[in-house]
C-alpha positions, 0 to 999 in steps of 0.5 A, a space after each residue: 468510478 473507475 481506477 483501471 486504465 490497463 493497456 489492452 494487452 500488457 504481454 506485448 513484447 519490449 521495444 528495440 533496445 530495452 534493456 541496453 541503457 543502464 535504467 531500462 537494464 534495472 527495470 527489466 531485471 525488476 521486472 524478471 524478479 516479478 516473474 519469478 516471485 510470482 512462480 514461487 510465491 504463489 500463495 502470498 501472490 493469491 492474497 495480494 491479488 485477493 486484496 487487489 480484486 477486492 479493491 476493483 469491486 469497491 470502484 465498479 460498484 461505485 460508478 460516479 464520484 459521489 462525495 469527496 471522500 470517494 477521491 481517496 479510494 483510487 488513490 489507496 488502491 493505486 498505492 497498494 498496487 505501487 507497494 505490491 509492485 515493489 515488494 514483488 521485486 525486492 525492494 522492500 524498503 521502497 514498498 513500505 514508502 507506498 504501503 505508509 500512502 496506501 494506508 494514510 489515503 484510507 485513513 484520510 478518505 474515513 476522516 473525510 466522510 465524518 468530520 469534512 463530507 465537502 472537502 472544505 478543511 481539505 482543500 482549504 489547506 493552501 488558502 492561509 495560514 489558519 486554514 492550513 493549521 485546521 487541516 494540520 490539526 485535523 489530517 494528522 494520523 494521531 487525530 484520525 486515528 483517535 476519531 477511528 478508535 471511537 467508531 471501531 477500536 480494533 480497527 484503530 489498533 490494527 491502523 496504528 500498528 500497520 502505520 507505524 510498522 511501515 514507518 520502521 520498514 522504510 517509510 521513513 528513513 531510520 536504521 531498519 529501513 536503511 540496513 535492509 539488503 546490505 551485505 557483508 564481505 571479508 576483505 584482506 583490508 578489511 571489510 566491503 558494505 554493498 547495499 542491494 537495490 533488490 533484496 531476495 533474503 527470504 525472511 525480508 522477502 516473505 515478511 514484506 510480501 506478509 505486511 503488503 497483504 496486511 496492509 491492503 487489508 486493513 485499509 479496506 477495513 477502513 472504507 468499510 466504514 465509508 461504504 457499509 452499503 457497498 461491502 454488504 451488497 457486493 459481499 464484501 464484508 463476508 469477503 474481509 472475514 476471509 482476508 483476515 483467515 489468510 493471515 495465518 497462510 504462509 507466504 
């Protein structure tokens, strides 16, 4: 089973009049942004690339989609490489949207492989009304995660609180996702409010970037628990004991 569909060589220069339209301008500014995090943030880029390769191991080593549950594991890691992509140019509150789909398709890949191997309550969801209520009832976090507290409690915990930090981040809209990137500025009639698309305040930037990592991490902490087998052959399980020591790098 494989996630990478990467062009052959991603270096190749931009196309004639990119950049000279207002939305490949905004692409190409996000981009620039991506060079120069990666310049000067380079030990936060080294656990999100470790996180990333990690991912990338689980999937090479899973050639074929086996069980339903394995539909999940693209899925998350094409999210976390979305919400990567994301906060490497600023847009944190837009990061958390895809770091909240990174963690939920691990979540919903765990619960899968305990309680509905076949995909049958998954996919039942559209068939009728008391099939999507049973879906309702068993995909809801709250559920899940219940479910994963007995199977690991820290795990849970740590699932829960990530969840819910990406919800207050911008997941959802609410206050702390929508007054990140606003700036202030005196006026003689009063006061002007511009909201940033991309937002380069230090302590977002780095806490963003912080939370990517964290986020990554624990979802891989979850298909641990979908692939034991996987993580101890290809020495992943020694590998996780190490993303968790880089929590305490700074970015």
């Amino acid at each position: 089973m494989t996630g990478q569909n990467l062009p052959e060589n991603p270096g190749v220069p931009p196309p004639p009049k990119w950049g000279d339209d207002s939305l490949s301008y905004i692409l190409e500014a996000a981009h620039r942004n991506i060079f120069h995090t990666f310049h000067n943030k380079n030990k936060a880029f080294e656990l999100l690339r470790n996180v990333h390769e990690s991912f990338r191991c689980v999937l090479d080593y899973k050639e074929n989609i086996v069980n339903f549950s394995d539909l999940f594991l693209p899925r998350s890691h094409a999210a976390y490489l979305a919400a990567v992509r994301l906060a490497l140019c600023g847009q944190q509150p837009e990061s958390h949207m895809c770091l909240r789909g990174c963690l939920e398709n691990s979540l919903y890949g765990f619960i899968v492989h305990v309680e509905d191997p076949e995909g049958e309550t998954f996919l039942g969801k559209i068939d009728d009304v008391q099939s999507r209520k049973k879906f309702i009832r068993q995909m809801r976090p709250s559920n899940i995660l219940e479910v994963l507290k007995r199977k690991s409690p820290e795990k849970a915990k740590l699932a829960s609180q990530l969840y819910d930090c990406t919800i207050e981040c911008g997941a959802h809209p609410n206050p702390l996702g929508i007054l990140t990137g606003l700036s202030f500025q005196k006026e003689k009639k009063g006061t002007s409010i511009t909201t940033n698309y991309f937002n380069d305040a230090s302590e977002v930037f780095d806490l963003c970037l912080l939370i990517c990592f964290r986020v990554g991490a624990c979802a891989l902490e979850i298909f641990s628990l979908v692939y034991p087998e996987v993580f101890e052959v290809t020495g992943l399980t020694d590998e996780l004991d190490k993303l968790r020591a880089g929590l305490n790098i700074q970015a």
